[in-house]
Every structure is written in structure tokens, then in C-alpha cells.
BASENU-539502 format. One record per residue (C-alpha): residue number from 1; residue in three letters; x, y negated, z. Coordinates in Angstrom, 2 decimals, m for minus. Each point is the difference from the previous one (the first is absolute). Last residue first. Layout:
BEGIN
<NUM "Ala" <X Y Z>>
...
END
This chain:
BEGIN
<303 "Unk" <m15.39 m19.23 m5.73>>
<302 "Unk" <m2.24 m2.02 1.98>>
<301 "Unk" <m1.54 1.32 3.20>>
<300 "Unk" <m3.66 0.49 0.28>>
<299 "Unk" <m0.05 m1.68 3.24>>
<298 "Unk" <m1.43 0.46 3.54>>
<297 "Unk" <m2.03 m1.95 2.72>>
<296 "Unk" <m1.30 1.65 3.16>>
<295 "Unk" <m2.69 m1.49 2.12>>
<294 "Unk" <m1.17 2.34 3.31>>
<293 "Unk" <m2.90 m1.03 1.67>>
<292 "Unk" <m0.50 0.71 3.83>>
<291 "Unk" <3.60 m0.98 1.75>>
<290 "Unk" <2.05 2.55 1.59>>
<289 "Unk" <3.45 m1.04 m2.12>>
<288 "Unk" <1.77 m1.57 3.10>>
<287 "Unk" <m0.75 m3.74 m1.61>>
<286 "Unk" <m3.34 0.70 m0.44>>
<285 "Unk" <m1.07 1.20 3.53>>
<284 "Unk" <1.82 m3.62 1.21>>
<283 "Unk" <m2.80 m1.76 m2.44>>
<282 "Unk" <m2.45 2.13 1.44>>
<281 "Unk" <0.70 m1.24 3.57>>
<280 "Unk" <0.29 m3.52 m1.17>>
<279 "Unk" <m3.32 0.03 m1.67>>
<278 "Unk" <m1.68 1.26 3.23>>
<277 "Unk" <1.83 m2.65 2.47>>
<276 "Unk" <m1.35 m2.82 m2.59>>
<275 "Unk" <m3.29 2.02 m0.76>>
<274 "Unk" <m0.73 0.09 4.53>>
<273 "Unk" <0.69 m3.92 m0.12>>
<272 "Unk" <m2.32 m0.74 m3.17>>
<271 "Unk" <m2.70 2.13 1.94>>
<270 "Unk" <0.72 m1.56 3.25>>
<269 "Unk" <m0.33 m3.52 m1.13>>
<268 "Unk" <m2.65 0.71 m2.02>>
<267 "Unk" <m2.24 1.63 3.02>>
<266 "Unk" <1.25 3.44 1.28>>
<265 "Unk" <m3.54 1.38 1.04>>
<264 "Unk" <m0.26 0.59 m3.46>>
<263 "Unk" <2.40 2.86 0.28>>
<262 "Unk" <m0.71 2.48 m3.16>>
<261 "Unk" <m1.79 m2.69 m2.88>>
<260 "Unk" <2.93 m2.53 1.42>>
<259 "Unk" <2.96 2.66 m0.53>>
<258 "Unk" <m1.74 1.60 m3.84>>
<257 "Unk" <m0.32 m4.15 m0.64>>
<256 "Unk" <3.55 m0.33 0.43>>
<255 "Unk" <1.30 1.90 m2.73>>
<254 "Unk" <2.23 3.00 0.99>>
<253 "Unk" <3.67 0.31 m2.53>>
<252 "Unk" <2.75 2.46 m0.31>>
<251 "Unk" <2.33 m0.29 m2.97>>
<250 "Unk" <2.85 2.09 m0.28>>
<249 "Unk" <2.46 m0.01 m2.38>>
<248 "Unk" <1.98 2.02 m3.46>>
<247 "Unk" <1.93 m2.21 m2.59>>
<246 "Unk" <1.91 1.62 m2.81>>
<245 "Unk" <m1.11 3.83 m0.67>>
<244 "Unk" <1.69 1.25 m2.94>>
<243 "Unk" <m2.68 1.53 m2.71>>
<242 "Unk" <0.85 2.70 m2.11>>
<241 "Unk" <m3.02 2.29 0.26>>
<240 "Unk" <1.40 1.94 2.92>>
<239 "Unk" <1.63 m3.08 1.76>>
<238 "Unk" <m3.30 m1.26 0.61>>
<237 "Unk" <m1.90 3.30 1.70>>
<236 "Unk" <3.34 0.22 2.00>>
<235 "Unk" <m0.91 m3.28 1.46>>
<234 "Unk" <m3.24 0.46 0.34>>
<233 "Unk" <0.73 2.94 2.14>>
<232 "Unk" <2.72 m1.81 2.45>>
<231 "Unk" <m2.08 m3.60 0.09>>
<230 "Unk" <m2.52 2.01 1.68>>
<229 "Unk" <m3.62 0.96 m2.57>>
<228 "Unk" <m3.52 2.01 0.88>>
<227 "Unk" <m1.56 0.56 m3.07>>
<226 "Unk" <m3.82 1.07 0.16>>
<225 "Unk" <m1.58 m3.66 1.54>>
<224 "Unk" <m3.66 m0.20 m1.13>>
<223 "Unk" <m0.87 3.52 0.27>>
<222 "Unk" <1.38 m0.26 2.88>>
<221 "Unk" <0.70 m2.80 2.49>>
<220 "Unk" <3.62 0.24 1.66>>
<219 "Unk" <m0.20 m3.57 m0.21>>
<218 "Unk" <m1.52 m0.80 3.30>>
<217 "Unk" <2.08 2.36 1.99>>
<216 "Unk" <m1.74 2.79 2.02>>
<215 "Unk" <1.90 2.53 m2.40>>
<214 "Unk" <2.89 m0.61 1.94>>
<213 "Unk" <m0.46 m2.89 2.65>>
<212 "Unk" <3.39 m1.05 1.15>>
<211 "Unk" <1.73 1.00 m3.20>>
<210 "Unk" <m2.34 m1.59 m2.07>>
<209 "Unk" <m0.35 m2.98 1.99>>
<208 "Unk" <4.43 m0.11 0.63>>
<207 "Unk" <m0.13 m0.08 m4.14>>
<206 "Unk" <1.84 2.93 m1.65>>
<205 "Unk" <m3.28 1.04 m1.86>>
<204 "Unk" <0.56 m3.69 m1.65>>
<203 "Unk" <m3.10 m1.73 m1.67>>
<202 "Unk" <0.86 m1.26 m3.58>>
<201 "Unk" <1.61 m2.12 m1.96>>
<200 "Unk" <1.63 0.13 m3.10>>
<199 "Unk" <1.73 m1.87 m1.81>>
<198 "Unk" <1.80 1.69 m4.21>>
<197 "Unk" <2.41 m2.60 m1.23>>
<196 "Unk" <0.60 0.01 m3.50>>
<195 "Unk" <4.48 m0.22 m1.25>>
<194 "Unk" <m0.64 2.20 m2.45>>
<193 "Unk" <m3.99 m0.38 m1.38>>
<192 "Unk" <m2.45 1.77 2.40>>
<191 "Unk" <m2.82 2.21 m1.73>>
<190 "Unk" <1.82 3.55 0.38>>
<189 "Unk" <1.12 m0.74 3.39>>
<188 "Unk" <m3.52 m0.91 1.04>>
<187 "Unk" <m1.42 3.33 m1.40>>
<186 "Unk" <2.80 1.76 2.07>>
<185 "Unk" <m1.32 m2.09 2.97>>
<184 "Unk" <m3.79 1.42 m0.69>>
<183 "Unk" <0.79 3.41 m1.24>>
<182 "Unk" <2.40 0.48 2.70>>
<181 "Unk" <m2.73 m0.78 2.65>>
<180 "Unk" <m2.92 1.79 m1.41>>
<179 "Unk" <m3.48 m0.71 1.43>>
<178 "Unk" <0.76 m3.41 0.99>>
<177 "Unk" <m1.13 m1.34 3.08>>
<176 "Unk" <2.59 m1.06 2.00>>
<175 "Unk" <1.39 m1.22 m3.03>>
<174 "Unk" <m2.58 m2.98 m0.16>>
<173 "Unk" <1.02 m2.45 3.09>>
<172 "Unk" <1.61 m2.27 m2.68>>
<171 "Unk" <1.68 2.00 m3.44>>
<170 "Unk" <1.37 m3.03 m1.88>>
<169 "Unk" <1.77 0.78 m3.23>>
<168 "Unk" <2.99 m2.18 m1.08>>
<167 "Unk" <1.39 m1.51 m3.36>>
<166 "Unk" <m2.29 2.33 m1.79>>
<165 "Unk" <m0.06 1.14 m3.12>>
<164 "Unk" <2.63 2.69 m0.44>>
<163 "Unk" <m2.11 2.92 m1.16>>
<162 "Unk" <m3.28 m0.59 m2.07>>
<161 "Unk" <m3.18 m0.05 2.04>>
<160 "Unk" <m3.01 2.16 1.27>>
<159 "Unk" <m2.21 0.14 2.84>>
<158 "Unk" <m1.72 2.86 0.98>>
<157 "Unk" <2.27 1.19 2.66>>
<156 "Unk" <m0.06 m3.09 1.77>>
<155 "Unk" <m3.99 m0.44 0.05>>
<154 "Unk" <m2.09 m1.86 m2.30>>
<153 "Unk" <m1.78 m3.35 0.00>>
<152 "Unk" <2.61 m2.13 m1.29>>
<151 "Unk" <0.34 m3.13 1.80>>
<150 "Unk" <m1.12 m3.19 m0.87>>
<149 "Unk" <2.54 m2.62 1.06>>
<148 "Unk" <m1.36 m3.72 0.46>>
<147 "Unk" <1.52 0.77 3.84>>
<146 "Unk" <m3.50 m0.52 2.07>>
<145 "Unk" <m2.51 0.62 m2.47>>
<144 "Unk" <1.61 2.46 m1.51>>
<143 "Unk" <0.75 1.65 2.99>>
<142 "Unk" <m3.89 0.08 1.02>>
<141 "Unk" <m0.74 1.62 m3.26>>
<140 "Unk" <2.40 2.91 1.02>>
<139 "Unk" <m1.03 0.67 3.24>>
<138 "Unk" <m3.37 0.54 m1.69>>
<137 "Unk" <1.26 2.54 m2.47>>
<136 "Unk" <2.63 2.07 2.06>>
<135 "Unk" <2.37 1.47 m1.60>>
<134 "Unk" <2.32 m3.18 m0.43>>
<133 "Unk" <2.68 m0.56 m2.33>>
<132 "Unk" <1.93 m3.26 m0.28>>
<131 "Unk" <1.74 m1.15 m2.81>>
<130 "Unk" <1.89 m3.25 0.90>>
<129 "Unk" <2.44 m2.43 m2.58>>
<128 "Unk" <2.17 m0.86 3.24>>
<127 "Unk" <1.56 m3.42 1.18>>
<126 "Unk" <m2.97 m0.42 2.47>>
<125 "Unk" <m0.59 3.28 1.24>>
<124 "Unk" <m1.96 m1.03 3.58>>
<123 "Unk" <m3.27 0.16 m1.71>>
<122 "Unk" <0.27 3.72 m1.07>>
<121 "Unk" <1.09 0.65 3.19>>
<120 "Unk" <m3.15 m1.42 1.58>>
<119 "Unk" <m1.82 1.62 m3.03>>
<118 "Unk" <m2.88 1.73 2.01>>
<117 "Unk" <0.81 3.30 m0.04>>
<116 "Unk" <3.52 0.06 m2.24>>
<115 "Unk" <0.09 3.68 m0.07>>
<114 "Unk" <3.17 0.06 m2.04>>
<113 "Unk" <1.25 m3.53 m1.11>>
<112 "Unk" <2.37 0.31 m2.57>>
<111 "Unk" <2.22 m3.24 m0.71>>
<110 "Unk" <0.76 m1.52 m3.08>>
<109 "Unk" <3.30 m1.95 m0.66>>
<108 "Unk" <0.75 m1.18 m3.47>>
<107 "Unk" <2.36 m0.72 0.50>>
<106 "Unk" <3.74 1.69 1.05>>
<105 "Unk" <0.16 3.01 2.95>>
<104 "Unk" <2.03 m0.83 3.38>>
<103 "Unk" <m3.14 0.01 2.35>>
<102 "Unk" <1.89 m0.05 3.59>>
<101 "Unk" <m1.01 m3.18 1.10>>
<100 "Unk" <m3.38 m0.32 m1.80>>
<99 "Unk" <m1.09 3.14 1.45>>
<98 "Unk" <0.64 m0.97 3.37>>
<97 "Unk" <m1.85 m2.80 m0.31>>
<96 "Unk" <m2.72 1.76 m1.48>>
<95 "Unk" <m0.28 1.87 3.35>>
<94 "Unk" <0.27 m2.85 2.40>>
<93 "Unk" <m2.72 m1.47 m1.86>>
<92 "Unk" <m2.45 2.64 m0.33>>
<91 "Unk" <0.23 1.18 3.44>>
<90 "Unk" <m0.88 m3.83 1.47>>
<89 "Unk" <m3.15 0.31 m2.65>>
<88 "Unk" <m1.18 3.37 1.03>>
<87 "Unk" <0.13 m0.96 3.52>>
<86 "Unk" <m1.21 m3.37 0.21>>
<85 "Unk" <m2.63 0.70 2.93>>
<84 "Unk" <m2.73 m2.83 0.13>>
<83 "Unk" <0.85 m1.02 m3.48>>
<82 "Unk" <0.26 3.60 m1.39>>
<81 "Unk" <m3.34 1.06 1.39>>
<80 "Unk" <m1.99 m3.36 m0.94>>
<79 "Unk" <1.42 1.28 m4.07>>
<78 "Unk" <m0.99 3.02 0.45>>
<77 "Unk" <m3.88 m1.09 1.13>>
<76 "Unk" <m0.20 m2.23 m2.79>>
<75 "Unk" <1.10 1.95 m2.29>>
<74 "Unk" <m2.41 2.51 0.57>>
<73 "Unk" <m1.42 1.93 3.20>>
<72 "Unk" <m1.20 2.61 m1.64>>
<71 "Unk" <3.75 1.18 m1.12>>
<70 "Unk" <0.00 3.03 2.70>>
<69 "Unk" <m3.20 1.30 m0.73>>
<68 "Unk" <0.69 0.80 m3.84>>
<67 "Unk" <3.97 0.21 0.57>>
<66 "Unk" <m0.51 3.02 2.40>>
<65 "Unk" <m2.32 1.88 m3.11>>
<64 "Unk" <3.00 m0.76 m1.97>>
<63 "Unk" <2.35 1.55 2.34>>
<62 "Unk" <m1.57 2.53 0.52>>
<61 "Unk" <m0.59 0.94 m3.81>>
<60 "Unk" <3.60 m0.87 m0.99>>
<59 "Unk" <1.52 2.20 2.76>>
<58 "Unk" <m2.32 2.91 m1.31>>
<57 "Unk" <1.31 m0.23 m3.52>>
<56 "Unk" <3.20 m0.53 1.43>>
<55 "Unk" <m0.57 3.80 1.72>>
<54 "Unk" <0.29 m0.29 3.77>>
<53 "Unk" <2.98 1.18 1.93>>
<52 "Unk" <0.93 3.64 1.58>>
<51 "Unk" <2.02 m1.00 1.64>>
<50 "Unk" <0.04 m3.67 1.20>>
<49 "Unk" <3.48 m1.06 m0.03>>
<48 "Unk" <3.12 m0.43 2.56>>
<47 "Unk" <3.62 m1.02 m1.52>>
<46 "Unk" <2.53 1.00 2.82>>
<45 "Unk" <2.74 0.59 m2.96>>
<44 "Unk" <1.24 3.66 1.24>>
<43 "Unk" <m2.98 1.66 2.03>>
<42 "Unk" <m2.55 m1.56 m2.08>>
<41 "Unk" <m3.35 m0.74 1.68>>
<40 "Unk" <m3.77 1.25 m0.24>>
<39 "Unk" <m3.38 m1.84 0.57>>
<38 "Unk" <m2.96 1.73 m0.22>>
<37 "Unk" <m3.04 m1.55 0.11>>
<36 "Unk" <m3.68 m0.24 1.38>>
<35 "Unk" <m2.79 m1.69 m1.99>>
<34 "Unk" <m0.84 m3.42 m1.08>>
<33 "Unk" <m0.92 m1.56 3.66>>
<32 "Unk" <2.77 1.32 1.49>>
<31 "Unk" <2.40 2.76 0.99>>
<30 "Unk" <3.73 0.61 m0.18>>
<29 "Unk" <1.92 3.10 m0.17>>
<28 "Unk" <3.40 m0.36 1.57>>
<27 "Unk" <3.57 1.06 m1.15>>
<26 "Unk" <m0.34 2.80 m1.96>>
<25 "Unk" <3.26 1.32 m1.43>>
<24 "Unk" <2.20 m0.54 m3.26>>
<23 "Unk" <2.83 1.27 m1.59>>
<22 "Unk" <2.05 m2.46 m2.01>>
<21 "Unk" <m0.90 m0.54 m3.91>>
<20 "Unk" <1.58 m3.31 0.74>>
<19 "Unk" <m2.68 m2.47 m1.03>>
<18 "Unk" <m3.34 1.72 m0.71>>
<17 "Unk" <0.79 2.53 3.48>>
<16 "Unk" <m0.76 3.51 m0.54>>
<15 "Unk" <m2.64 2.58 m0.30>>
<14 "Unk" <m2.44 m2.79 m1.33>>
<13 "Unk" <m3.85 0.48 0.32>>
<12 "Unk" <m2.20 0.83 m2.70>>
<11 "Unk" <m2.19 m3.37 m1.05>>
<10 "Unk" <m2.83 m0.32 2.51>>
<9 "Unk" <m3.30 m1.51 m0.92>>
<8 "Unk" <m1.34 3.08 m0.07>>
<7 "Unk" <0.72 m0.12 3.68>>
<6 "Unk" <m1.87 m2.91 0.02>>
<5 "Unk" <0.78 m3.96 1.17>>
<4 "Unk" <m2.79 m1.57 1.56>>
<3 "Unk" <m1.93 m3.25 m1.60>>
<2 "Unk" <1.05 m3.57 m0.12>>
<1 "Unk" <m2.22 m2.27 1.88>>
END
């Protein structure tokens, strides 16, 4: 178990929003097991953050102590996860599919894979020379094992590389918890050749959970979770470093295990009834925008 988050663990807090520069204002304060937190919004762009955040030093420490109970269960154990709920691996695909179709830059194509966890993504590249980086030793060793990709044990902001390598640069449920946002996608923009595609994905604070639930909402999980993301923000995030957003969806998604481990009394017709009328519900969220992960694909355009 990861430990608390201190106040001198605290960088100085922002006076105005990381995107915009917009004013800001509290919006909730949100307590857990790792501390209580303040959570402030932008007036103009709607971006919320945790302010004041921790340190990156700190950030690597919790989540490398998280990574040393977390990865216990082995290969083994991820790999019995994934089959009985395909999430990381259905993600994956969709994702590098849209990469491929919008990917415009000539071979060789190598692909960035920023907090790769345990190389699902990596896996899915096929068609891609990958470099993965992973903070997080023992997450790491299990990637290799299950994409033949060893990532680099550092974090974003340590790693280093010449401009203009990559044909895209895969950020997947990671921004959310990046200590600076416009170094991270500016960083991106700097590595992508003209004509790179830049996916992410990530939970969306516009999502009818989120906005049904507030700070009650699963993802809305500090320290873990600091950057708080609608398409709107993230949008203007992208255009400020020169990248033109191209694809932007929803994807919504409950695994049917999480309705047979809550209503047992269902029996397996029930349960696989109750995910059919579920899925189709999230799938109509999705469609009107509200849905609970946000995926937004842009390009470094070519001159």
C-alpha cells in the first residue's frame, strides 16, 4: 500500500489555470485514503486540477511503492485478468487502429508508448518499431513478458529523445496523472514527426457519472488522478502546441463479471440479460457525448 501524500510533499499551488491562464476557484476538496485534496477549476476552459499537487519526486515514490503490492500477483495473475475481462486488450485495438488510419508519416514508423503498464498497447503496435517507458519497475517486467517490449524504467519527464521521431505517441489512461500537462503534450509535439498522430484516452469530467456524482465519481481519485480533462480543455491544450485534433469519441464500457459479482441472485441468464440492456444504455450515453472515457486523436500537421 502506497503511503499518504504530505504537505511537504506539496509543490506551491497555481494562481491560475495550466491551460488558459483563466481564473480559477475551488470546486470541491476531496478526501481519501492518501490525504485530503483540493481540487480547483478554470472559469474560462473548465479544466479542473488538484491544487496544490504533489512534487514528481513524490508521484514517483507512490507510485512505485503502489506498483510493489500491486504487481504481486504476476503474469499470471494479469494475464487471467485480461482474459476474463478484455479491457486493456479491446482498448488497445480500437486505438491503434485509429492510429494507423490517420498516421500520414513515411517508414520507419516507431511508436511511443507512455506509461505502457503492462504492454497491452505495446502488443497491439504491430507495424511500429515500439519504445515504451514505464515508471514502474515490476509493471514493467510483466510488459515485457507480455508485448517482447521492455520499457524504460523512468518517468515522462525524464526521458529523453531527439525531435521528430515518432510516427505517433500513445498517452492511454496516463494524462490524468501527469504532473504538468503542457509539459507532457508539448513534449509529445516536440517528438512527433509531421504528419504523427498523438491518441489519447482518458476518463471524461464531462461524463453523465461525473456529473451525476461530483467528486463521488470513481475517477475523481486523487493523488492518483490530478488532471481532470472534457473534450473542450484538451482540446485547447492540443491546438496550443500545434496539434489539430482529428477524431474525438466516447467509449463507455461495464464487464459482466462487476453485474454477476453485484446480483447473483440473477443466474446467467439474467446476468447476460441485465449486461445486454446495460451495454446498450452506455452505448446511447456515448453517442450524446456523456460517456466515461474520452479518446481524442490529433496530428502534428505537415508543412
Amino acid at each position: 500500500m502506497a503511503s499518504c501524500i504530505r504537505a511537504a510533499d506539496l509543490v506551491p499551488a497555481l494562481s491560475a489555470c495550466p491551460i488558459c491562464a483563466g481564473s480559477i476557484k475551488l470546486w470541491r476538496e476531496k478526501a481519501g485514503e492518501y490525504g485530503v485534496f483540493r481540487i480547483e477549476r478554470c472559469k474560462a476552459c473548465r479544466f479542473a486540477f488538484v491544487n496544490p499537487r504533489p512534487s514528481v519526486e513524490a508521484l514517483l515514490r507512490f507510485y512505485r511503492e503502489k506498483d510493489n503490492h500491486e504487481s504481486e500477483r504476476g503474469l499470471a495473475g494479469v494475464l487471467k485478468a485480461e482474459e476474463e475481462y478484455p479491457n486493456a486488450t479491446t482498448d488497445a485495438e480500437r486505438m491503434l487502429r485509429s492510429i494507423r488510419a490517420l498516421d500520414r508519416t513515411a517508414e520507419p514508423k516507431r511508436l511511443l508508448d507512455i506509461g505502457a503498464g503492462y504492454g497491452f498497447f505495446s502488443r497491439a503496435a504491430k507495424g511500429y518499431q515500439v519504445t515504451a517507458i514505464e515508471a514502474c519497475p515490476r509493471a514493467g517486467k510483466i510488459a515485457e513478458k507480455v508485448s517482447g517490449v521492455l520499457p524504460l524504467p523512468v518517468s515522462f519527464e525524464e526521458y529523453s529523445s531527439e525531435e521528430g521521431q515518432f510516427s505517433a505517441v500513445l498517452m492511454s489512461q496516463v494524462l490524468e496523472h501527469s504532473h504538468d500537462v503542457q509539459l507532457w503534450i508539448s513534449k509529445a509535439a516536440r517528438l512527433l514527426k509531421r504528419g504523427g498522430v498523438l491518441a489519447i484516452a482518458l476518463p471524461s469530467f464531462s461524463s453523465i457519472f461525473r456529473l451525476l456524482l461530483n467528486e463521488r465519481e470513481a475517477y475523481i481519485c486523487p493523488p492518483e488522478h490530478l488532471n481532470f480533462f472534457s473534450r473542450r480543455c484538451l482540446s485547447a491544450l492540443l491546438a496550443q502546441n500545434g496539434l489539430k485534433v482529428r477524431s474525438v469519441n466516447y467509449v463507455s464500457r461495464i464487464p459482466r463479471m462487476a453485474i454477476q459479482k453485484r446480483f447473483p441472485f440473477l443466474g446467467a441468464i439474467g446476468v447476460h440479460a441485465s449486461w445486454l440492456a446495460a451495454t446498450a444504455i452506455l452505448r446511447a450515453v456515448d453517442t450524446m457525448n456523456l460517456g466515461m472515457m474520452l479518446n481524442v486523436y490529433a496530428t502534428k500537421e505537415c508543412d
